[in-house]
N, C-alpha and C positions, 0 to 999 in steps of 0.2 A: 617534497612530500613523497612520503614510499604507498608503492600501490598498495599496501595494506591501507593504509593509510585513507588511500584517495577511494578503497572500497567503502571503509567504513563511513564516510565522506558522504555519500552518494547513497550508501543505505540508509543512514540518518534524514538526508534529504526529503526521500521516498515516505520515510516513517511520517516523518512533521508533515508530508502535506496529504497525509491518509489521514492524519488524528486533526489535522487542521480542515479537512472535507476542502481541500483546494485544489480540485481536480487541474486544475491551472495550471499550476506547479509541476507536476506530473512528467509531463513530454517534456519541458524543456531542459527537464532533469538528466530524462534516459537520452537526447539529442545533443545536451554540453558533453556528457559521459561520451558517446559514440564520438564527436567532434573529438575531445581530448585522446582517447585512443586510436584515432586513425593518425591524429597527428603525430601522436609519438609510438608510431610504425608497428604496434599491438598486431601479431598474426591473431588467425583465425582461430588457435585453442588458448592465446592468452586472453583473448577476449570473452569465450566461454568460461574460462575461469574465473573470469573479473567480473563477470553477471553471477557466477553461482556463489560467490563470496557475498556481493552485494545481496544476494536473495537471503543467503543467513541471517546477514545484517537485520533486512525487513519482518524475517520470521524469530528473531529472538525474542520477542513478545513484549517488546516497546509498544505495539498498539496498544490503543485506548480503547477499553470492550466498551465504557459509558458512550462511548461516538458508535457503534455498533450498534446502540439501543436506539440511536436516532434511525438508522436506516431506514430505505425505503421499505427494503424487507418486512422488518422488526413490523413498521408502522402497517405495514401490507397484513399480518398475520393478525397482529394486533384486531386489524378492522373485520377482517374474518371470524375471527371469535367472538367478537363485540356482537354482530349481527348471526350469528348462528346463536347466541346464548341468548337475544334475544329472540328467536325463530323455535327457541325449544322448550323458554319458561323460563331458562338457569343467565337469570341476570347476576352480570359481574359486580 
């Protein structure tokens, strides 16, 4: 496998378990990654570069905005306006 390769790898990873809400997933993603690169003798700006590939990967906009509309956020703002709309007359 060529490190191209093993970023895209590893960004996909990252992607599935943000759109899968499996924070689980997560760490032992970026901790196999670290493992894999000390093992194979990765300095300190090849591994800069192997994160900031990997972050492309995450930001090419594979996420799932419908999982976004779940968040805590979303639900948080949601309830905000829910009870200010009611508190001013302008039911939703």
């Amino acid at each position: 496998m060529t490190v191209k390769e093993y970023e895209q790898l590893i960004g996909n990873k990252l992607v599935t378990a943000y759109n899968d809400e499996d924070m689980a997933a997560v760490m032992p993603t970026f901790k196999g990654a670290d493992q894999t690169l000390e093992s194979n003798k990765f300095s300190s700006a090849e591994r800069k570069d192997f994160w900031e590939e990997v972050r492309k990967v995450v930001d090419s906009g594979k996420l799932l905005l419908r999982k976004q509309a779940n968040s805590a956020l979303i639900l948080l703002m949601q309830t905000i306006e829910k009870e200010i709309a009611a508190r001013t007359g302008k039911a939703q």
